[in-house]
C-alpha positions in Angstrom: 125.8 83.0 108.5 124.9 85.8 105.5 121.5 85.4 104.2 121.1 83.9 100.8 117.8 84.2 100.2 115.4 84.6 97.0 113.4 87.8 94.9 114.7 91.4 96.6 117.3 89.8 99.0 119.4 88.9 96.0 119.5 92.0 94.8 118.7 94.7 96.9 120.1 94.2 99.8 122.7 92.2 101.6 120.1 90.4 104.3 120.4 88.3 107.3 117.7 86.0 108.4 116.1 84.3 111.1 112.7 83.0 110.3 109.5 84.6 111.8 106.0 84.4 111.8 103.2 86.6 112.1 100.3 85.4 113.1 97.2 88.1 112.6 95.4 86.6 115.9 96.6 83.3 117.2 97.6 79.8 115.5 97.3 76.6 117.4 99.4 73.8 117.7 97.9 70.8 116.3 97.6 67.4 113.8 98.9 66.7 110.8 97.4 68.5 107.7 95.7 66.7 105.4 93.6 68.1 102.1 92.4 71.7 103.3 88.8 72.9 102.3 88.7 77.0 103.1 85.8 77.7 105.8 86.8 81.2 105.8 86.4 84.8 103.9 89.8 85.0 101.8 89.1 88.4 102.0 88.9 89.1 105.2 92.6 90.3 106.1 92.1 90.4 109.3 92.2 86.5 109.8 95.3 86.1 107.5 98.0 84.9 109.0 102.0 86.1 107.5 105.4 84.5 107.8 108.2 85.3 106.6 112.1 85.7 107.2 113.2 87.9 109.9 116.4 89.8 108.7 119.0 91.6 111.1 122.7 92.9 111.0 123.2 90.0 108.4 122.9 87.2 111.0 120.5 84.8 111.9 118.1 85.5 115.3 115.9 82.2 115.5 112.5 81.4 114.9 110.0 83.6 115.9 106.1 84.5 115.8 104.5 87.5 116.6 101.7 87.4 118.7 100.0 90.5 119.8 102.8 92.7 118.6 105.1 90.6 120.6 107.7 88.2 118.9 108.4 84.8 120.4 110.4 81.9 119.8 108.9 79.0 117.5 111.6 77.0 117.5 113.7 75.6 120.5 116.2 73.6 118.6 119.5 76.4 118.9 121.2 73.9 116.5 118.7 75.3 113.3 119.4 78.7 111.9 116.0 79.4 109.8 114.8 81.2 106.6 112.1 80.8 103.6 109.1 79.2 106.2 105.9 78.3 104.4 103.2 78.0 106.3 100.7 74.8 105.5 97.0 76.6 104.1 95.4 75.5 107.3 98.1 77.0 109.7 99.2 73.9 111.5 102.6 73.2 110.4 104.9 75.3 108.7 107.9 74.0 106.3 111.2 76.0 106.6 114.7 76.0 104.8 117.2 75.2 108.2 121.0 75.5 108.1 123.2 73.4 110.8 126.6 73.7 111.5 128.9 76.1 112.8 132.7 78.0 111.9 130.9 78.9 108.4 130.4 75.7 107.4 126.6 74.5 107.3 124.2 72.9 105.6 121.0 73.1 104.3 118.3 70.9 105.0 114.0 71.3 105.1 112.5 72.1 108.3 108.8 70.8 109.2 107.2 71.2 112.2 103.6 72.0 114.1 103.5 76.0 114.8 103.5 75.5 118.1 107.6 74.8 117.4 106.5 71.1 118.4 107.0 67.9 116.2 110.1 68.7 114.0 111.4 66.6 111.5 114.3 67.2 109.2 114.9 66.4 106.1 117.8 65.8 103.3 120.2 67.7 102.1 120.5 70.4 100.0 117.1 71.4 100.3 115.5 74.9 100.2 112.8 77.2 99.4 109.7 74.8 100.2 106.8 75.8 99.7 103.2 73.4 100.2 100.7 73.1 97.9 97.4 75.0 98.3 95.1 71.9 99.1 98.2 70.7 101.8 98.4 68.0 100.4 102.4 68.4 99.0 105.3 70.4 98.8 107.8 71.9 96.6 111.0 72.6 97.0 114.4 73.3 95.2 117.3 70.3 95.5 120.6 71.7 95.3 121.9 68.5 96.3 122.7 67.2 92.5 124.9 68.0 89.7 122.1 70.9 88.2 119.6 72.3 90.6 116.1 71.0 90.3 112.9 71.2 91.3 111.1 68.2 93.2 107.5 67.9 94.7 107.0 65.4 97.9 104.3 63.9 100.2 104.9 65.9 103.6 103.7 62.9 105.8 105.6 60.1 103.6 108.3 61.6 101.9 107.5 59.8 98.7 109.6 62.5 96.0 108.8 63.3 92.1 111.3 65.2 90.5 109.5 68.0 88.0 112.6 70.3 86.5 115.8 68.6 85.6 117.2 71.7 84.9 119.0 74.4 86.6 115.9 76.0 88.9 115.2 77.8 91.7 111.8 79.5 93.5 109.1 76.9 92.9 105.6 78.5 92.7 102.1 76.5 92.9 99.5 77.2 90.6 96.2 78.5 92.7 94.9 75.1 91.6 97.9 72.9 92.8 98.1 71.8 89.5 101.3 73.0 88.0 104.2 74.5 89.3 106.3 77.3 88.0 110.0 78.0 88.3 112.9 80.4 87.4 116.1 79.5 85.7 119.3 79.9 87.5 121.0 83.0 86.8 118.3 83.8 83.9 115.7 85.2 82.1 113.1 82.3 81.7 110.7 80.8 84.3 109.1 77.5 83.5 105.9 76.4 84.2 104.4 71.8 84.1 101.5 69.9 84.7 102.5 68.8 88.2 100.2 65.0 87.0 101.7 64.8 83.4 100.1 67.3 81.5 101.6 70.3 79.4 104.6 72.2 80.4 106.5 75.4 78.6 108.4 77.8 79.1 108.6 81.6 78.7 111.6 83.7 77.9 111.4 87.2 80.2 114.1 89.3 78.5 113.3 92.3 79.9 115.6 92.4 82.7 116.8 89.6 85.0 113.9 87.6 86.6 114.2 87.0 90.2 110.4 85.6 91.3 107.2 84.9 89.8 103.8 84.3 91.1 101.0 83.1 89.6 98.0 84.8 89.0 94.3 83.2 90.3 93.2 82.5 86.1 96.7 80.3 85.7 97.0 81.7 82.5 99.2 84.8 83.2 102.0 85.2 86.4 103.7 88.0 88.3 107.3 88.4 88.0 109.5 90.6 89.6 112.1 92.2 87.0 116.0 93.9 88.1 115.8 96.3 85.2 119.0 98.9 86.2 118.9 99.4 89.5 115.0 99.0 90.1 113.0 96.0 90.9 109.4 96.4 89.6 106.4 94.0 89.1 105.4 92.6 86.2 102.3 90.5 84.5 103.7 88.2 82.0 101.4 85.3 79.6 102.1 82.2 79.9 101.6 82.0 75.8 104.3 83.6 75.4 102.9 86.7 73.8 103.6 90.2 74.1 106.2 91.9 76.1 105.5 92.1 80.3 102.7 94.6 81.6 104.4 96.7 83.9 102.3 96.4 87.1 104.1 98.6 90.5 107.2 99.9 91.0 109.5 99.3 93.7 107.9 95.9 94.5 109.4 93.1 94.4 109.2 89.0 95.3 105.7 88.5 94.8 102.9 85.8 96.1 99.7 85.1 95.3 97.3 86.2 97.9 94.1 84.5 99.3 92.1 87.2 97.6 93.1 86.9 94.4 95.7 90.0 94.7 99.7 90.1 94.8 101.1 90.1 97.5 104.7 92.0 97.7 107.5 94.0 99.4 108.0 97.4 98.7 112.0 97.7 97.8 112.1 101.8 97.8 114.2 101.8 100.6 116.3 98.5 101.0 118.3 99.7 103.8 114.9 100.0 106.1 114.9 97.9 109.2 111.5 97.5 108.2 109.6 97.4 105.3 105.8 97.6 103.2 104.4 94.4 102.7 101.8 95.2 100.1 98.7 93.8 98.0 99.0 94.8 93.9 95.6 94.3 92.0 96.6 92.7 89.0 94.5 94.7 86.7 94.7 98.0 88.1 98.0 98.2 89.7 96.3 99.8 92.8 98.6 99.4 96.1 97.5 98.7 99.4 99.5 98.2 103.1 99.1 94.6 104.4 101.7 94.6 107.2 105.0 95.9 108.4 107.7 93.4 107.7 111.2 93.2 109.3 112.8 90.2 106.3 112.0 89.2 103.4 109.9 85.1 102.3 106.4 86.1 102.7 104.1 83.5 103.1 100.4 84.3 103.5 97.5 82.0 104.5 93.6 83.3 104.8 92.7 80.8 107.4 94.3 79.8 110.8 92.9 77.0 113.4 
């Protein structure tokens, strides 16, 4: 199965995908999460913990973590081919996109399960890109399974569903304080942002280039986008009022996420045919660039804290 992921897999690179994770020093297997209250530095890296989708020869390889530089299996269930994880803020379940099926026909449903591998449940149809909440208490996730793409956001533990967009969307994005969620029109050049409990909502109209991901910023009054202007794919700061053309930020960086410092996290593109590639941090005022990891895919998903 050919990877159809989001931000530089569209269009950079023909990708394939197996999700893995990389776990900075061990996760545990545990409990349900429930509303997560950081006991940790943010900015201590070292006690991050990445996941993201492991891409090779444009097929998928399973579910994997890495644990002291070795890769290992997360998930036993041969049936699910894996991409997109997101792992819960407290590292003790992870969502991820899974396909079933076989002789090129599949289909997509949403993955949850304890990072041990253990505990999987499966969910719906049509269902991808999940991503939780940062107090763990929900999840978000594009539902392909209607006549226009839309957004919804669930309970994890009930399933109880709330549909935000009701128009054609893709790449959901929390708000650093899980009150609104922002998304990006199919095929276009406008992400859209609402009050996840009824408050405002809007829309902003990136005509810059074609917008492939966006990120918000820590003030949730400005986000990260990355832009496919020609053939590059650079980072962006746009307002959420609307004003003024996007702040160039990095370039050759593309499908950004908010990190738990306060920085952006993202891929370096400059060489798409790598087997491996620059996960970085962006300071959204300065545009400074530092390594975070080595990353063999594409979906990161960063946490500050693991069990």
């Amino acid at each position: 199965m050919r990877y159809r992921g989001r931000g530089t897999g569209r269009a950079a690179r023909t990708l394939a995908v197996a999700s893995v994770m990389v776990l900075l020093a061990g996760l545990a297997a545990c409990a349900p999460a429930a509303s997560v209250k950081q006991t940790c530095d943010p900015t201590d890296r070292d006690h991050w913990a990445i996941a993201y989708t492991k891409l090779k020869n444009s097929y998928v390889k399973g579910v994997y973590w890495l644990v002291g530089g070795k890769p290992r299996p997360i998930n036993n269930d041969k049936v699910i081919q894996a991409q997109t994880p997101s792992l819960s803020p407290d590292g003790r379940r992870v969502y991820f996109e899974g396909f079933y099926g076989k002789g090129g026909k599949y289909s997509n449903k949403m993955v949850l399960a304890d990072t041990d591998g253990t505990h999987l449940k499966v969910f719906g149809e049509g269902i991808s890109t999940p991503v939780w909440s940062p107090d763990g208490t929900r999840v978000a996730y594009r539902d392909t399974d209607t006549d226009a793409d839309t957004i919804v956001m669930a309970d994890p533990d009930n399933g109880h569903r709330h549909r935000i967009a009701t128009d054609a969307a893709t790449d959901p994005a929390w708000s650093a304080d899980g009150t609104k969620l922002a998304w990006t029109s199919t095929g276009g050049t406008t992400f859209h942002w609402k009050s996840v409990d009824g408050g405002g909502e809007g829309s902003v109209d990136v005509v810059s280039g074609d917008l492939l991901t966006q990120a918000w910023l820590p003030d949730g009054k400005s986000v990260a986008v990355s832009l496919v202007v020609g053939d590059d794919i650079d980072l962006y700061l746009v307002s959420l009022s609307g004003k003024g053309k996007p702040r160039f930020l990095a370039k050759n960086v593309g499908a950004p996420s908010t990190l738990p410092d306060g920085t952006i996290g993202a891929l370096d593109v400059a060489h798409p045919d790598a087997d491996v590639s620059d996960y970085v941090s962006v300071d959204p005022k300065t545009g400074k660039r530092e390594n975070v990891a080595k990353i063999q895919g594409d979906d990161v998903s960063v946490i500050a804290c693991y069990p």
